[in-house]
C-alpha positions as CSV (number, residue, x, y, z in Angstrom):
1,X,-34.6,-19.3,-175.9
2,X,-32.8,-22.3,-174.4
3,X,-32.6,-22.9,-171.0
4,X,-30.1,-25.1,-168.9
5,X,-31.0,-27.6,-166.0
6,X,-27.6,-29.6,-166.1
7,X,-26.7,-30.9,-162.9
8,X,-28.0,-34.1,-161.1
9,X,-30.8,-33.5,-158.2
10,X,-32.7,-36.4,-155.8
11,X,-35.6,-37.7,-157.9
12,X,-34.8,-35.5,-161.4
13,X,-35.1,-37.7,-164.4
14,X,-31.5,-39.3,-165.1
15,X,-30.3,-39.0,-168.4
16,X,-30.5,-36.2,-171.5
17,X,-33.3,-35.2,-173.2
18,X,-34.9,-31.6,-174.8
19,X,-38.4,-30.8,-173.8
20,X,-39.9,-27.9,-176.0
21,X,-41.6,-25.0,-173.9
22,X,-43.3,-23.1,-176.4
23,X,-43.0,-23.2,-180.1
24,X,-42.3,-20.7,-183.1
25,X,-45.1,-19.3,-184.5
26,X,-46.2,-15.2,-186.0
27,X,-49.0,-13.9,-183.8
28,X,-52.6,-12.7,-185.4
29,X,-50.6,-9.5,-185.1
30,X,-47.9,-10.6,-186.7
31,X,-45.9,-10.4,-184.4
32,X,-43.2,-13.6,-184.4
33,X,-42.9,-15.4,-181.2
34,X,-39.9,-16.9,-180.7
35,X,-39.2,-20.6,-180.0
36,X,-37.9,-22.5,-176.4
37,X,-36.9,-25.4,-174.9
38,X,-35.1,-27.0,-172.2
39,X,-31.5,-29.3,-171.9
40,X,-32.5,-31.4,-169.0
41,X,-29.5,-33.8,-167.8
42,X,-27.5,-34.5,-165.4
43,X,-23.6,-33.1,-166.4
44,X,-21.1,-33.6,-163.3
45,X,-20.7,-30.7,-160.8
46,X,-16.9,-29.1,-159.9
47,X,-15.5,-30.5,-157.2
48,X,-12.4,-29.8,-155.2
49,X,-11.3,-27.0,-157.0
50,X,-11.2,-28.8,-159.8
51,X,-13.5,-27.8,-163.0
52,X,-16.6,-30.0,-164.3
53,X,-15.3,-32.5,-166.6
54,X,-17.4,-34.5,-169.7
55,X,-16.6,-37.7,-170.8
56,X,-16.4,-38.0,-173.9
57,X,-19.2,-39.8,-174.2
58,X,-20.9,-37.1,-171.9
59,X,-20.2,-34.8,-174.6
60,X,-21.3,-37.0,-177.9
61,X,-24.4,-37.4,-176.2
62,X,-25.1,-33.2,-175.1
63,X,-23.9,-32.9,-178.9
64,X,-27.2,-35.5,-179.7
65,X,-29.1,-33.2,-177.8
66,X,-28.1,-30.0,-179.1
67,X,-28.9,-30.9,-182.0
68,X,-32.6,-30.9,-181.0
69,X,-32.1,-27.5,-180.0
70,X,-30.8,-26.2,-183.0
71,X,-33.9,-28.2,-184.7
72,X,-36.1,-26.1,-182.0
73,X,-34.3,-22.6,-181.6
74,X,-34.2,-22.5,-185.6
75,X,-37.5,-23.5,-186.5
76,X,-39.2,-20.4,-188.6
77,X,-43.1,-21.5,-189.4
78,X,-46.3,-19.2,-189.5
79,X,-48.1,-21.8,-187.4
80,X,-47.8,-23.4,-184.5
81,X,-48.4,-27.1,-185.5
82,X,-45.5,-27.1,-187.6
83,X,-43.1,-26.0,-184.9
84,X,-40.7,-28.3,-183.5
85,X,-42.2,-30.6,-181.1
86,X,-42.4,-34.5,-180.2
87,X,-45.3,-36.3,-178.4
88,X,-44.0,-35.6,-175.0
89,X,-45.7,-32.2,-174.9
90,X,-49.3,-31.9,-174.6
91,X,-49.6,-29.9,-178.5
92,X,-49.4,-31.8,-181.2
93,X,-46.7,-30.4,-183.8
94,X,-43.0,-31.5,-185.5
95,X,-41.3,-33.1,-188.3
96,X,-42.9,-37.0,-189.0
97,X,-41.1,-39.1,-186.2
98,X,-38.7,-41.0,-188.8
99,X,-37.3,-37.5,-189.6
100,X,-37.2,-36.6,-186.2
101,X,-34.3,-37.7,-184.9
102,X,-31.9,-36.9,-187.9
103,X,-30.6,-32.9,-186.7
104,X,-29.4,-34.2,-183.7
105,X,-27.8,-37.7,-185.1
106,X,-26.1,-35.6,-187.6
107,X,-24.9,-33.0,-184.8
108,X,-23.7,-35.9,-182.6
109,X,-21.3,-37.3,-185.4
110,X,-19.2,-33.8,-184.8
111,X,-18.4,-35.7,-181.5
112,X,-15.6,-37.4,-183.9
113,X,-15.0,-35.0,-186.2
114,X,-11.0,-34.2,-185.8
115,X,-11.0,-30.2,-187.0
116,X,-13.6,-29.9,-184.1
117,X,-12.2,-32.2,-181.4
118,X,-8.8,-29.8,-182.4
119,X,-11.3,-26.7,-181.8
120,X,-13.0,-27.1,-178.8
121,X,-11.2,-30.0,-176.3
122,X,-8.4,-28.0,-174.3
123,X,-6.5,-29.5,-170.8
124,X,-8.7,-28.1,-168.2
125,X,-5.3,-27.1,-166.2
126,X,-4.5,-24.6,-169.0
127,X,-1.3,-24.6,-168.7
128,X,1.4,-24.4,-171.7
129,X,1.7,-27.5,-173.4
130,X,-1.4,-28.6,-172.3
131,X,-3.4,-27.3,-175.2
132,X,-5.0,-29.0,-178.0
133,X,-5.5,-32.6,-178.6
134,X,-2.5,-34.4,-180.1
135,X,-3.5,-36.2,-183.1
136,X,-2.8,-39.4,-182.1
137,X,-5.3,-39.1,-179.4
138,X,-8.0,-37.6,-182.0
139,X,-7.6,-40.4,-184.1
140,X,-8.0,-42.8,-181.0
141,X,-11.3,-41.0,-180.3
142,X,-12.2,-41.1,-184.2
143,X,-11.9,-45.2,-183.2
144,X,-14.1,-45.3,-181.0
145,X,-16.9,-44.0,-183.3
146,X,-17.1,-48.2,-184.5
147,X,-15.6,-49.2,-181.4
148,X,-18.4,-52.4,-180.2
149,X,-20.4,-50.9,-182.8
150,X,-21.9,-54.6,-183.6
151,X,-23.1,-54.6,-180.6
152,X,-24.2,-51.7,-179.9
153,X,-26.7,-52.0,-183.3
154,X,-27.8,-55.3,-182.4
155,X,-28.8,-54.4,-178.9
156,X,-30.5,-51.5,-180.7
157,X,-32.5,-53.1,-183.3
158,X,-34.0,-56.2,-181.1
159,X,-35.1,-53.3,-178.6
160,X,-37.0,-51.5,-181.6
161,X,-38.3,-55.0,-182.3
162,X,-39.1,-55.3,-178.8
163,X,-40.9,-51.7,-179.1
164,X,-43.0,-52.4,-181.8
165,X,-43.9,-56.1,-180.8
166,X,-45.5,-55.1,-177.4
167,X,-47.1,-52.3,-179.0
168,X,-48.9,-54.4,-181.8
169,X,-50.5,-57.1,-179.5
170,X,-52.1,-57.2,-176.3
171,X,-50.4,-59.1,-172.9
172,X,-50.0,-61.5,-172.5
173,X,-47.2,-62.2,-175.1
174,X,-45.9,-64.5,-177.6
175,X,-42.7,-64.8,-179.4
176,X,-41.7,-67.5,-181.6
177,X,-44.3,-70.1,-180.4
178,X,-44.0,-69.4,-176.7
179,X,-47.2,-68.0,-175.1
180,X,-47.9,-65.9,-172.2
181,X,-44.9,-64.3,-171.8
182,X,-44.6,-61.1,-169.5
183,X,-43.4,-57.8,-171.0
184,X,-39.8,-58.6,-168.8
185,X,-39.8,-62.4,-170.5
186,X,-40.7,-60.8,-173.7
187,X,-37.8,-58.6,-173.8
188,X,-35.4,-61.0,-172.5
189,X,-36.6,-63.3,-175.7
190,X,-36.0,-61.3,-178.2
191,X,-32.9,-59.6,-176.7
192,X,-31.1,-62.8,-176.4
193,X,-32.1,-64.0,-179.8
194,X,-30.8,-60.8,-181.8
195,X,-27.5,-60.1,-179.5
196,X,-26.9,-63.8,-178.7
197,X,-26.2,-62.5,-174.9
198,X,-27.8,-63.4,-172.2
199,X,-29.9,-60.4,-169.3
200,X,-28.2,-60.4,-166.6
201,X,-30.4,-62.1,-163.8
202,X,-33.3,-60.8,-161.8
203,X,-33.1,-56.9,-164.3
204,X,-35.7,-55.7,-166.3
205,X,-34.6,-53.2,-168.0
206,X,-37.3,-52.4,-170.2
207,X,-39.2,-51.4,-166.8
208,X,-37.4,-48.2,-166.4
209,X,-36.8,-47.6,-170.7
210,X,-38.8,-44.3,-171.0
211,X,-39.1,-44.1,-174.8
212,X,-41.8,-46.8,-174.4
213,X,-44.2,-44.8,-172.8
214,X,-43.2,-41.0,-173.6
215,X,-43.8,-40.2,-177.2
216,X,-42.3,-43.0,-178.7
217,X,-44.0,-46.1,-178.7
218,X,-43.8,-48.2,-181.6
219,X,-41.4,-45.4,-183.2
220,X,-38.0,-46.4,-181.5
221,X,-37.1,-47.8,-184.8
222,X,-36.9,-44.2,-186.2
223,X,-33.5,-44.1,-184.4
224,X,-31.7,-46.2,-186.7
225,X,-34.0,-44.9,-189.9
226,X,-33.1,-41.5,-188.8
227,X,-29.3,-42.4,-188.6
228,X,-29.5,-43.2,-192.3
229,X,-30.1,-40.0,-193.6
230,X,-28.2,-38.3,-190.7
231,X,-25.2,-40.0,-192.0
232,X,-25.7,-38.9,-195.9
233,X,-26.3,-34.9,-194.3
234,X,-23.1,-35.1,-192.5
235,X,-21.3,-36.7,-195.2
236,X,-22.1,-33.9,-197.5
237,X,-21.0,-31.3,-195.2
238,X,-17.5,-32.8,-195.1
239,X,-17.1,-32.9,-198.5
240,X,-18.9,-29.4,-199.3
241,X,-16.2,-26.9,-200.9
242,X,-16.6,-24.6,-197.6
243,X,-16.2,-27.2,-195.3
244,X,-18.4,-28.9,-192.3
245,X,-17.3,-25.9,-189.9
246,X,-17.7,-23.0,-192.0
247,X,-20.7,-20.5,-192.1
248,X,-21.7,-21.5,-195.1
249,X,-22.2,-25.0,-194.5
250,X,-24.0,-23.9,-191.4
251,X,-26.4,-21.7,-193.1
252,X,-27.4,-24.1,-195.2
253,X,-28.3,-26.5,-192.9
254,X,-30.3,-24.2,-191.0
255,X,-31.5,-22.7,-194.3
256,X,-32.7,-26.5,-195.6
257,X,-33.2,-28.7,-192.7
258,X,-33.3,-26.9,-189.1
259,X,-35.6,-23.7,-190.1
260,X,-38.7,-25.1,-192.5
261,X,-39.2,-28.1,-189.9
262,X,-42.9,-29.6,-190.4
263,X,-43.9,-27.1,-193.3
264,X,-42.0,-29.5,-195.6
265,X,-41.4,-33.5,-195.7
266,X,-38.4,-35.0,-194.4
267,X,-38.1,-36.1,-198.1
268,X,-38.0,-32.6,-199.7
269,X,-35.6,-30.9,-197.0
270,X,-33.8,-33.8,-197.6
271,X,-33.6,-33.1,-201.3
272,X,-33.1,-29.8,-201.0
273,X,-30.0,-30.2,-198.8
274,X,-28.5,-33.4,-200.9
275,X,-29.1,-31.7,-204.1
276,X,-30.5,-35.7,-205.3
């Protein structure tokens, strides 16, 4: 079961993210009991008459977290503990945290995927003329998949560095010979070093960065790790003989990579998916 609590509220949490409610597992009965979670984010409302709207960068992002559903609303397992989960929920459960993250990188690359983009994004007006996508501006959108990419993976990596640096000593800091630096200072260290940009004044953004603190401390690496293998999955499915949008393709995935979750290794689902 998947519920939906979309739209912004005073004091609701302000990004995306999936929260598992109860996890697949077959009773002492045997009975199955179905897994469920929650798509918590904050979409934009209609307004005027006028429908709700995603950015596309709205929508790459609800693709990300989709994917985590499909990793949830998939999962098949005899025992609770090898449900889909991550350490935000009081049970322990899940796939190893490098492995977590690679359903829903390899769902958000569909974001760019032209044969989609031409399937799914329609004017909102509906009228004639208005319909698909023209290619050009597909192939605009397939630009922007690398678009500040440099960036984007620098600012990335020195924050998983940050991440695993404050989680391996004790405050106060030290980076690079400087002592008693404050988790703020620390951050704007290494951030500078590995971007080569300067925080803006009087921020700390690391005071308000949730995956510290929620279930991923010391594992924000697992991002980019994740990535990795996300990348090879969704490579294969464009070059399988059915296609990355056909059943088949689909059915494999689930079959390989979304259903078994924790009862097999990343490595071996991997395998078993790759065929190497």
């Amino acid at each position: 079961h998947l519920f939906l609590d979309q739209f912004p509220r005073d004091g609701k949490f302000s990004h995306q993210m999936i929260v598992p409610l109860a996890p697949a597992f077959v009773s002492r009965d045997g009975e199955e009991c179905l897994p469920a979670c929650v798509n918590i984010s904050n979409l934009p409302r209609s307004e005027g008459g006028r429908p709700a709207l995603l950015r596309w960068s709205e929508m790459k992002t609800l693709f990300h977290e989709l994917g985590h559903v499909m990793h949830c609303l998939c999962t098949r397992t005899r025992f609770s503990m090898l449900s889909w989960a991550w350490p935000i929920v009081p049970w322990p459960g899940g796939v190893e945290q490098d492995f977590l993250e690679v359903p829903s990188m390899a769902l958000e690359k569909f974001a760019c995927e032209p044969l989609l983009l031409q399937r799914v994004a329609r004017h909102f007006s509906g009228q004639g003329g208005q319909g698909q996508l023209e290619e050009a501006v597909v192939a605009k959108i397939k630009q922007l998949e690398t678009w500040m990419a440099g960036l984007g993976e620098t600012r990335y990596f020195s924050s998983s560095l940050f991440d695993l640096m404050i989680h391996s000593q004790a405050p106060p800091y030290t980076f690079e010979g400087e002592d008693n630096l404050t988790a703020a200072e620390l951050y704007r260290r290494v951030t500078q070093k590995y971007t080569t940009l300067a925080q803006l004044p009087k921020t700390n953004y690391s005071a308000s960065w949730y995956h510290l603190y929620i279930g991923y401390d010391a594992g924000v690496y697992g991002y980019g790790w994740s990535d990795v293998y996300a990348a090879d999955l969704f490579h294969t499915m464009q070059v399988s003989e059915s296609g990355a949008l056909s059943s088949a393709t689909g059915q494999r995935l689930r079959k390989e990579i979304l259903g078994p979750c924790a009862t097999k290794t990343g490595d071996e689902m991997l395998k078993n998916f790759l065929g190497r």
